[in-house]
N, CA, C and O of each residue as an XYZ file, in Angstrom:
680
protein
N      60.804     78.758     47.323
C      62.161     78.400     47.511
C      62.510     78.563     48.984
O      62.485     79.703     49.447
N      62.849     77.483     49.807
C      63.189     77.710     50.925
C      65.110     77.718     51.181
O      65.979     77.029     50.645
N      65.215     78.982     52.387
C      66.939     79.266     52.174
C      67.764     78.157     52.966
O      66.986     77.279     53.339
N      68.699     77.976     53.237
C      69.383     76.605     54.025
C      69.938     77.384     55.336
O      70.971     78.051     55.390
N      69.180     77.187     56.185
C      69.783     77.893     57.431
C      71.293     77.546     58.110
O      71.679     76.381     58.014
N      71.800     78.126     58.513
C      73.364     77.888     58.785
C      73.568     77.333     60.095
O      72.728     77.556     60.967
N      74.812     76.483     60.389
C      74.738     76.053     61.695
C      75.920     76.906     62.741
O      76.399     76.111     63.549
N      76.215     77.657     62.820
C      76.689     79.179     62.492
C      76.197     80.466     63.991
O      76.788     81.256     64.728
N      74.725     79.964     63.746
C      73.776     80.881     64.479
C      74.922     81.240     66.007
O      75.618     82.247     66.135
N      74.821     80.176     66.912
C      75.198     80.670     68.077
C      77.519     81.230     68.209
O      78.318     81.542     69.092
N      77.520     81.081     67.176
C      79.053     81.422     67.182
C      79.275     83.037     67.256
O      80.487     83.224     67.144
N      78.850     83.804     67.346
C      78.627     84.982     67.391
C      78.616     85.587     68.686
O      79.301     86.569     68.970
N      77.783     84.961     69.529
C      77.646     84.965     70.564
C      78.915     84.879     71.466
O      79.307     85.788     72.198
N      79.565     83.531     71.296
C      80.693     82.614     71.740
C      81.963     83.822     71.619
O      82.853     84.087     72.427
N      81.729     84.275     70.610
C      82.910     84.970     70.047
C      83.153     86.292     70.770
O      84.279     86.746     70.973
N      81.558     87.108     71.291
C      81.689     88.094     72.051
C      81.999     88.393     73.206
O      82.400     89.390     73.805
N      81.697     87.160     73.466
C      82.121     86.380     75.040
C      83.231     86.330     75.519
O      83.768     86.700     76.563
N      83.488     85.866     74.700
C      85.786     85.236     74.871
C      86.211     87.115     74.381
O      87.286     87.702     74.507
N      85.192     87.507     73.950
C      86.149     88.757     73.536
C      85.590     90.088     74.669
O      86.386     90.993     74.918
N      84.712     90.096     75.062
C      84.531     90.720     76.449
C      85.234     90.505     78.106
O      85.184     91.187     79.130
N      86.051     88.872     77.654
C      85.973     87.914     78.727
C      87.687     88.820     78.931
O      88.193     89.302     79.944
N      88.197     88.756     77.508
C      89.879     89.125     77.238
C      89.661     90.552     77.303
O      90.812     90.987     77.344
N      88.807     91.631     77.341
C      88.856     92.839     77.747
C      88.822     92.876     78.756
O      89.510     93.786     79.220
N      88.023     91.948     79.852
C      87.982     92.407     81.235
C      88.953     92.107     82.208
O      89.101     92.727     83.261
N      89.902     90.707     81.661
C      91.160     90.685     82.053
C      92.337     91.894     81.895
O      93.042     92.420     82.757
N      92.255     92.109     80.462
C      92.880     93.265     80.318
C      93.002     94.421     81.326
O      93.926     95.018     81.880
N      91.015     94.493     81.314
C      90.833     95.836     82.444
C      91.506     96.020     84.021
O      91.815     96.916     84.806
N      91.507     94.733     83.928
C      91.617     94.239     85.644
C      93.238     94.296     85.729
O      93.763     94.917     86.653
N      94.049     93.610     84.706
C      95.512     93.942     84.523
C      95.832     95.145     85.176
O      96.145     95.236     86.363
N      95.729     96.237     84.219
C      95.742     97.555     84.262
C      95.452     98.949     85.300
O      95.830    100.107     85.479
N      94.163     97.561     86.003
C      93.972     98.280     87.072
C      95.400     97.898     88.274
O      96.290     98.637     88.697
N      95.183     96.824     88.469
C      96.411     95.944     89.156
C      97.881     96.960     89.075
O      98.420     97.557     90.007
N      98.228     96.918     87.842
C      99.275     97.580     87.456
C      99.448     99.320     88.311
O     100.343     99.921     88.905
N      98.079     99.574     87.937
C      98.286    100.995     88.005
C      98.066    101.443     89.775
O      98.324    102.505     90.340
N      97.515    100.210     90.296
C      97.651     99.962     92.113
C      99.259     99.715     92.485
O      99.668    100.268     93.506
N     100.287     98.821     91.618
C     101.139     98.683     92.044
C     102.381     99.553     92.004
O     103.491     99.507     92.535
N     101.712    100.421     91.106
C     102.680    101.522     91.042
C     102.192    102.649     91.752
O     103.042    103.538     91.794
N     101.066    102.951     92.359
C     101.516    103.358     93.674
C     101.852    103.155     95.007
O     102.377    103.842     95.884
N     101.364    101.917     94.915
C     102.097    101.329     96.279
C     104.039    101.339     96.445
O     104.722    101.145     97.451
N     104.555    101.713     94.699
C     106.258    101.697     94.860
C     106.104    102.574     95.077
O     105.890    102.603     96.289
N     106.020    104.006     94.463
C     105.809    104.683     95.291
C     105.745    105.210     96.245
O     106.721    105.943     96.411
N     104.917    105.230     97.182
C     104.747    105.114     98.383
C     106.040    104.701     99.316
O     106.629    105.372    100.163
N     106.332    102.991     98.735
C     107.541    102.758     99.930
C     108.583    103.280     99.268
O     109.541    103.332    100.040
N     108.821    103.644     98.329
C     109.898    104.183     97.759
C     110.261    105.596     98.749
O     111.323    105.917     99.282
N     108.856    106.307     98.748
C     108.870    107.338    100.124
C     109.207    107.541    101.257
O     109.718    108.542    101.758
N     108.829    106.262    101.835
C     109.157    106.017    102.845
C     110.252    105.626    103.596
O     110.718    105.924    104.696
N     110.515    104.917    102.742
C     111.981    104.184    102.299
C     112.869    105.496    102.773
O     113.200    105.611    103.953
N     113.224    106.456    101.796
C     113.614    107.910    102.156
C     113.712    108.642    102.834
O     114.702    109.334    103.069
N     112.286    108.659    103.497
C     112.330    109.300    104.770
C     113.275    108.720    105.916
O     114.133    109.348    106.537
N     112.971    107.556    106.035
C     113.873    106.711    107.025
C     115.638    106.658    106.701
O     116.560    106.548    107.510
N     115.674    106.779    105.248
C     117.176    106.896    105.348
C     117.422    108.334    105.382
O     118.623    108.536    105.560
N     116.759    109.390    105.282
C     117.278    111.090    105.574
C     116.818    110.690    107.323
O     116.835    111.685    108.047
N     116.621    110.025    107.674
C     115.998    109.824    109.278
C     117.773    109.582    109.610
O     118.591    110.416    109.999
N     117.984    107.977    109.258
C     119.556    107.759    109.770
C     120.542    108.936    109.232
O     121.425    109.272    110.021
N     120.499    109.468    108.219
C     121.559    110.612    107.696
C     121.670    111.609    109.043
O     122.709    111.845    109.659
N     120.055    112.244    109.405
C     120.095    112.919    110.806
C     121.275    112.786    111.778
O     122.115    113.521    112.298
N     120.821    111.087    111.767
C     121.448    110.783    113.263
C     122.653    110.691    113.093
O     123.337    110.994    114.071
N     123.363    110.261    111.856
C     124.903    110.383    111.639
C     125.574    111.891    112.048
O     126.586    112.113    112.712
N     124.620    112.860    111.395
C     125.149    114.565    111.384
C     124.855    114.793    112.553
O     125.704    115.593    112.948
N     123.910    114.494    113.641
C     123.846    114.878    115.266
C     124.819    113.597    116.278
O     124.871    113.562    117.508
N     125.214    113.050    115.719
C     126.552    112.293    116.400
C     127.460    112.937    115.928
O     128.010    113.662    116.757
N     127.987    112.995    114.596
C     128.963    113.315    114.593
C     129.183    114.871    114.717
O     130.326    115.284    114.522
N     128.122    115.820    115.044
C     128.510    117.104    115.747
C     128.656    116.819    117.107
O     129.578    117.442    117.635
N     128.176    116.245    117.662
C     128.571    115.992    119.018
C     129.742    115.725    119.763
O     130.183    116.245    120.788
N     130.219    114.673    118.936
C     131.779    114.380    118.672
C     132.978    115.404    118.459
O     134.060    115.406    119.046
N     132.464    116.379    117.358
C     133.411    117.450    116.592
C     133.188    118.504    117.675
O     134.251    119.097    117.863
N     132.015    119.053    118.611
C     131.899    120.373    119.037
C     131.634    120.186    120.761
O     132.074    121.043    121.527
N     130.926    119.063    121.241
C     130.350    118.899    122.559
C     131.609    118.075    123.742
O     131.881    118.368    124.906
N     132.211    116.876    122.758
C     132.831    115.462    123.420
C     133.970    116.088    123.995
O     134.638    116.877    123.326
N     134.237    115.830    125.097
C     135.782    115.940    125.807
C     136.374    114.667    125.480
O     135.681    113.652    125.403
N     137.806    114.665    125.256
C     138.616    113.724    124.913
C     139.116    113.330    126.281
O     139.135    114.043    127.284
N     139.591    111.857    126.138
C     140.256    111.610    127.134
C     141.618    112.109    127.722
O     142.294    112.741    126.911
N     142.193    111.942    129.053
C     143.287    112.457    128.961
C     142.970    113.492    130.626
O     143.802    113.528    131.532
N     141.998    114.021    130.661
C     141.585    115.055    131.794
C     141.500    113.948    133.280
O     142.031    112.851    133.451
N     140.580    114.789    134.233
C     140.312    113.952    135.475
C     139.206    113.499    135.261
O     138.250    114.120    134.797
N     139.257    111.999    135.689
C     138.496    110.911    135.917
C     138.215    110.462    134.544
O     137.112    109.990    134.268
N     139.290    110.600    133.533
C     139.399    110.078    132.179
C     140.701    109.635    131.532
O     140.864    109.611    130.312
N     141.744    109.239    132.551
C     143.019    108.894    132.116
C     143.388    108.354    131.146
O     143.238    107.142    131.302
N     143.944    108.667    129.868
C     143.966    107.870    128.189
C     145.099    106.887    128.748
O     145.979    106.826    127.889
N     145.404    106.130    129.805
C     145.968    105.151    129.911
C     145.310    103.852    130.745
O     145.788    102.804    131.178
N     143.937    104.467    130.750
C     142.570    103.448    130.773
C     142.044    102.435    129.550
O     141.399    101.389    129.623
N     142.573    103.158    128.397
C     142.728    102.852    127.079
C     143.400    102.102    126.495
O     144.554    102.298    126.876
N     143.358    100.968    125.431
C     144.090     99.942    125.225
C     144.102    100.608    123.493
O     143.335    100.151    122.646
N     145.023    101.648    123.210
C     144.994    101.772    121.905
C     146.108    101.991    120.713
O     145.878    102.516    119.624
N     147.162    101.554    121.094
C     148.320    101.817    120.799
C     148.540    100.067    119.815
O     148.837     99.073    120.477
N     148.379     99.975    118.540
C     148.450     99.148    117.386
C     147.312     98.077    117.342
O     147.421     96.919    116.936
N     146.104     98.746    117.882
C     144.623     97.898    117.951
C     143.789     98.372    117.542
O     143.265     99.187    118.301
N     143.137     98.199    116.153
C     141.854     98.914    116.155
C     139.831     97.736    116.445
O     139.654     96.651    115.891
N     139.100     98.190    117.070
C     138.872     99.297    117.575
C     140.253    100.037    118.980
O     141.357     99.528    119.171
N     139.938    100.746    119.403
C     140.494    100.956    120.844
C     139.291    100.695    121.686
O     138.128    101.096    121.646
N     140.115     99.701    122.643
C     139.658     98.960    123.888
C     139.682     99.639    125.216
O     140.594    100.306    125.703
N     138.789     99.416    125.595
C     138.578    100.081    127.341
C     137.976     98.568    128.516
O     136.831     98.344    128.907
N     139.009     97.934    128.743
C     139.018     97.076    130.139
C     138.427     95.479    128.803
O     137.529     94.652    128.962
N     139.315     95.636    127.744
C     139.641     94.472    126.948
C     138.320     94.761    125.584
O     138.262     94.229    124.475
N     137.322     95.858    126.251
C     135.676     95.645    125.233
C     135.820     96.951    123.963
O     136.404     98.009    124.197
N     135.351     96.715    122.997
C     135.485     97.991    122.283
C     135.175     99.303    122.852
O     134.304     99.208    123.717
N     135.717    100.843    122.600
C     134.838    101.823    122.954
C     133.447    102.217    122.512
O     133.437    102.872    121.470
N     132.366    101.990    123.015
C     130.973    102.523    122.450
C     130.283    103.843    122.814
O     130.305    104.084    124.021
N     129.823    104.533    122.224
C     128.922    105.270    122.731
C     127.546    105.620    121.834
O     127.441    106.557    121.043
N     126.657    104.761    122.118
C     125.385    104.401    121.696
C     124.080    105.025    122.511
O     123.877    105.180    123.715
N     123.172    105.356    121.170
C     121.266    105.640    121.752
C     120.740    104.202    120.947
O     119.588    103.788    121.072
N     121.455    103.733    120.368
C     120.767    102.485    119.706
C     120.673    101.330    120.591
O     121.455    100.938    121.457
N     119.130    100.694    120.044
C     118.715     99.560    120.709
C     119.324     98.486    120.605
O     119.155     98.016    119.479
N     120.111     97.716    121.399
C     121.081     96.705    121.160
C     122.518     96.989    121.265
O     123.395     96.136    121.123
N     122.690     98.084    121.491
C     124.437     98.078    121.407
C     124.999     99.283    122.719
O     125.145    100.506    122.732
N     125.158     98.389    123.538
C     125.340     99.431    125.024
C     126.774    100.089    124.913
O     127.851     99.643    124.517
N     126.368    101.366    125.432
C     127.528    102.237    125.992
C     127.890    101.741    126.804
O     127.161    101.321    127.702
N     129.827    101.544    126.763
C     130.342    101.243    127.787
C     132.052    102.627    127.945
O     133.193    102.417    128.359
N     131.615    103.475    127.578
C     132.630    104.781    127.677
C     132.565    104.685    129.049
O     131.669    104.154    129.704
N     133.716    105.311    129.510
C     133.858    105.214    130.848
C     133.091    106.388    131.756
O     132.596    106.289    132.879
N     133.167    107.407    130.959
C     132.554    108.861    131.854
C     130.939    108.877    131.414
O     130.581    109.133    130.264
N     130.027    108.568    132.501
C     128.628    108.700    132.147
C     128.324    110.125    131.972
O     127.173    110.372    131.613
N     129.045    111.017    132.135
C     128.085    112.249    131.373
C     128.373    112.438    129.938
O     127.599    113.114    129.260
N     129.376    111.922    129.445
C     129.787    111.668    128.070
C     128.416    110.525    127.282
O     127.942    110.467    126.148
N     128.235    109.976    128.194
C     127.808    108.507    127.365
C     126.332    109.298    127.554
O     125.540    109.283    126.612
N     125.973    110.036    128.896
C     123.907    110.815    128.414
C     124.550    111.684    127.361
O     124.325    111.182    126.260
N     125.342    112.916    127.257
C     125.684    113.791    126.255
C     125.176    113.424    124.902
O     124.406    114.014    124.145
N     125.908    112.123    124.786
C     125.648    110.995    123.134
C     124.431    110.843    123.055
O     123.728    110.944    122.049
N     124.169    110.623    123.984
C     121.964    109.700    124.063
C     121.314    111.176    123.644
O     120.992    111.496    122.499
N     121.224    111.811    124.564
C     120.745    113.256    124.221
C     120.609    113.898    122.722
O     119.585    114.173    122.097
N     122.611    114.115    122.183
C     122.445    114.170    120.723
C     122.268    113.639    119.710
O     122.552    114.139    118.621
N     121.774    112.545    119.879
C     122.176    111.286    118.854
C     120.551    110.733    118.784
O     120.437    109.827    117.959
N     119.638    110.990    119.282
C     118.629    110.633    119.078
C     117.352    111.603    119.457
O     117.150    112.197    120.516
N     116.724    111.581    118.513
C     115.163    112.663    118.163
C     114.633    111.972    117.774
O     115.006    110.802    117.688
N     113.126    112.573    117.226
C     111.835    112.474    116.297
C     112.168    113.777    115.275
O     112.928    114.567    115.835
N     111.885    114.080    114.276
C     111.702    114.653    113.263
C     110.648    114.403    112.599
O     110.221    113.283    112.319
N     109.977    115.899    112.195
C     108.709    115.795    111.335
C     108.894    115.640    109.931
O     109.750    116.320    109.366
N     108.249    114.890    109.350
C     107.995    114.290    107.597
C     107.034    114.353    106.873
O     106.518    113.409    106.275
N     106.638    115.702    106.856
C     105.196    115.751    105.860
C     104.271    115.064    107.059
O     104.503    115.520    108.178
N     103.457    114.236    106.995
C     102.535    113.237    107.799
C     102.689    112.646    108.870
O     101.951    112.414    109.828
N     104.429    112.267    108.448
C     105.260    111.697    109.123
C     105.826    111.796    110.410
O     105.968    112.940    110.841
N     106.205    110.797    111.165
C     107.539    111.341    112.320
C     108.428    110.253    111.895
O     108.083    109.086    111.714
N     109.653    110.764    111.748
C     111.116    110.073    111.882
C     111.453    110.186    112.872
O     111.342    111.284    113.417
N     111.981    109.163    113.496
C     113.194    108.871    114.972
C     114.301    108.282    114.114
O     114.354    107.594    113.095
N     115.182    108.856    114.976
C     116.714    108.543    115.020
C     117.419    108.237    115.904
O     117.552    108.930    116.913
N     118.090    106.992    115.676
C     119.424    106.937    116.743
C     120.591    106.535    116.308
O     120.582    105.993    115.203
N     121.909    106.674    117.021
C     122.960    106.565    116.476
C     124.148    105.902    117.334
O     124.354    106.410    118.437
N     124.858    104.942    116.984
C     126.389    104.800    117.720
C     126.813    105.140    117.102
O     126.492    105.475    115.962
N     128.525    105.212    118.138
C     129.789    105.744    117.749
C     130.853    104.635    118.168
O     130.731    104.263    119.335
N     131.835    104.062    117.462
C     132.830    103.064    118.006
C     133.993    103.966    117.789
O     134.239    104.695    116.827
N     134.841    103.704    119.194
C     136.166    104.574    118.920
C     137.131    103.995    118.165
O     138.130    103.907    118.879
N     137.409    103.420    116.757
C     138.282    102.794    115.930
C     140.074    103.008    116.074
O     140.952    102.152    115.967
N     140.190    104.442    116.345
C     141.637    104.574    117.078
C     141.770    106.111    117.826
O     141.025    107.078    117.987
N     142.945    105.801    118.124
C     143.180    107.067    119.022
C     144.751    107.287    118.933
O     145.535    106.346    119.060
N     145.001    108.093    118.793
C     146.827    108.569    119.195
C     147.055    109.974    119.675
O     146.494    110.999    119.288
N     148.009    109.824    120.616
C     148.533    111.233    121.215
C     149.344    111.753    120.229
O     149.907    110.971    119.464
N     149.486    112.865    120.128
C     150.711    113.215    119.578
C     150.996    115.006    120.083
O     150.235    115.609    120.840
N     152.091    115.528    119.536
C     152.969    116.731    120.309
C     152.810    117.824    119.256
O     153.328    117.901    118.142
N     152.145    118.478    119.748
C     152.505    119.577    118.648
C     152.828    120.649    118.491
O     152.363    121.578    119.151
N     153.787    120.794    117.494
C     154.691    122.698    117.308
C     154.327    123.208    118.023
O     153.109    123.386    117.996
N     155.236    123.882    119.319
C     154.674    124.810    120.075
C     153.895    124.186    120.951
O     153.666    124.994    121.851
N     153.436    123.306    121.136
C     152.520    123.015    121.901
C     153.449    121.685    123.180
O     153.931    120.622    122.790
N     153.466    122.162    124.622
C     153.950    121.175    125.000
C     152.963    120.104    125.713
O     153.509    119.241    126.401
N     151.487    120.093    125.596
C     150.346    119.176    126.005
C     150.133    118.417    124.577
O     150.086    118.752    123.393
N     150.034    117.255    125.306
C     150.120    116.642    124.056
C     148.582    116.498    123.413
O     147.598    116.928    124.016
N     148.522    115.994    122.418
C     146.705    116.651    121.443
C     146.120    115.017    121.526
O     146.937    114.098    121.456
N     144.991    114.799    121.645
C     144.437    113.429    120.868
C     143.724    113.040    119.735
O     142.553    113.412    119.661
N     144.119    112.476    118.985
C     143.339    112.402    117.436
C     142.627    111.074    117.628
O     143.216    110.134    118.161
N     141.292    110.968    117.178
C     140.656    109.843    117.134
C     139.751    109.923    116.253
O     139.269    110.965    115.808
N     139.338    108.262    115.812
C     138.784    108.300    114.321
C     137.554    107.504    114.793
O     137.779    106.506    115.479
N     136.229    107.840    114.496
C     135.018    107.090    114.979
C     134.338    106.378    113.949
O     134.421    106.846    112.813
N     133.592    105.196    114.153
C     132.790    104.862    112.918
C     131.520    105.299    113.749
O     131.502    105.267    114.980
N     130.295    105.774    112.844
C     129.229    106.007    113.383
C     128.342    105.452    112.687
O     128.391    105.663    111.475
N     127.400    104.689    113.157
C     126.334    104.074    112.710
C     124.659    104.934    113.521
O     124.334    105.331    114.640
N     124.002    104.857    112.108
C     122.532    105.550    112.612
C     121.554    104.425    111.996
O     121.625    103.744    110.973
N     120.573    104.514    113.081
C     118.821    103.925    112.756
C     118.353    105.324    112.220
O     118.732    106.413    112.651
N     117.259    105.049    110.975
C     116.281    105.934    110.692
C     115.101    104.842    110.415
O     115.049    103.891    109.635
N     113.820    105.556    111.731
C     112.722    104.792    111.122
C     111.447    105.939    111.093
O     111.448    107.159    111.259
N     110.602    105.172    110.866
C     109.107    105.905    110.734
C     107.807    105.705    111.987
O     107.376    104.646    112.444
N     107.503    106.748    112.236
C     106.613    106.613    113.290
C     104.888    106.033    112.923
O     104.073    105.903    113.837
C-alpha cells in the first residue's frame, strides 16, 4: 500500500519565516522604543538645566536691582534725563531704558558703571552635574515715579523692571 504524499511539505517552513520575520520586527520596535525613551530623557534634562540656568539669571538681576543699583536722581544721573511720566517703557533720549549681558540687546542706561555693575551680575557659568550652564540677563525700565514720603522731604523713586534671562548649556 503506498501513502499519498501531501503538497503541504514546504508550508511549514514559509510559516516560520513570516513568523521569525514578525518577531524580529517586533524586536527591533522595542529596541527603537526603548532608545527613544532615553534620548526624552536626556533632553528633557537638559532642557532643565537651561531653564534653572535662565531662573539664575533672573534672581542675579533682579538682586542687583533690589541691593547693588543706584536710582536715578543723584550726580551725573538727573531723573529729568528721563522721559517717564504716562509712558511705559520709560525712555532715555526717545529709546527704551536697557540694561543688558544679553547677546543682541544693548545697554543704553546712561551711567556706565551701572550698565558693567548689570554685566558683572547678570551673567555666569554654573556647574550641572557634567554640565556648565551660562546665564545672561536684561532688565527694561517699564516705569518710574517720584513720589514724597511721610516725613520724608527727598523725594523716593519707585520703578518697575521686566527682566528677561538666557539659560544655556555648555
Amino acid at each position: 500500500m503506498s501513502m499519498k504524499r501531501s503538497n503541504q511539505k514546504g508550508s511549514a517552513l514559509i510559516f516560520a519565516l513570516i513568523l521569525v520575520l514578525v518577531l524580529s520586527v517586533m524586536g527591533a520596535s522595542l529596541a527603537f522604543l526603548s532608545q527613544s525613551e532615553t534620548w526624552g530623557g536626556l533632553n528633557y534634562r537638559l532642557m532643565t538645566q537651561s531653564r534653572y540656568g535662565a531662573e539664575a539669571g533672573v534672581n542675579a538681576a533682579a538682586n542687583y536691582i533690589m541691593y547693588q543699583y543706584t536710582m536715578p536722581g543723584g550726580a551725573g544721573d538727573p531723573i529729568a534725563a528721563y522721559t517717564y511720566q504716562g509712558v511705559s517703557p520709560v525712555t532715555v533720549g526717545g529709546n527704551p531704558v536697557y540694561l543688558s549681558s544679553l547677546t543682541g540687546v544693548a545697554s543704553n542706561y546712561p551711567v556706565a558703571a551701572v550698565q558693567t555693575g548689570f554685566n558683572a551680575a547678570s551673567s555666569s557659568t554654573l556647574s550641572s552635574g557634567n554640565n556648565n550652564v551660562t546665564y545672561t540677563a536684561s532688565a527694561e525700565l517699564m516705569s518710574m515715579r517720584s513720589i514724597i514720603h511721610c516725613g520724608n522731604a527727598q523725594p523716593l523713586t519707585s520703578q518697575v523692571w521686566k527682566i528677561t534671562s538666557h539659560g544655556a548649556l555648555l
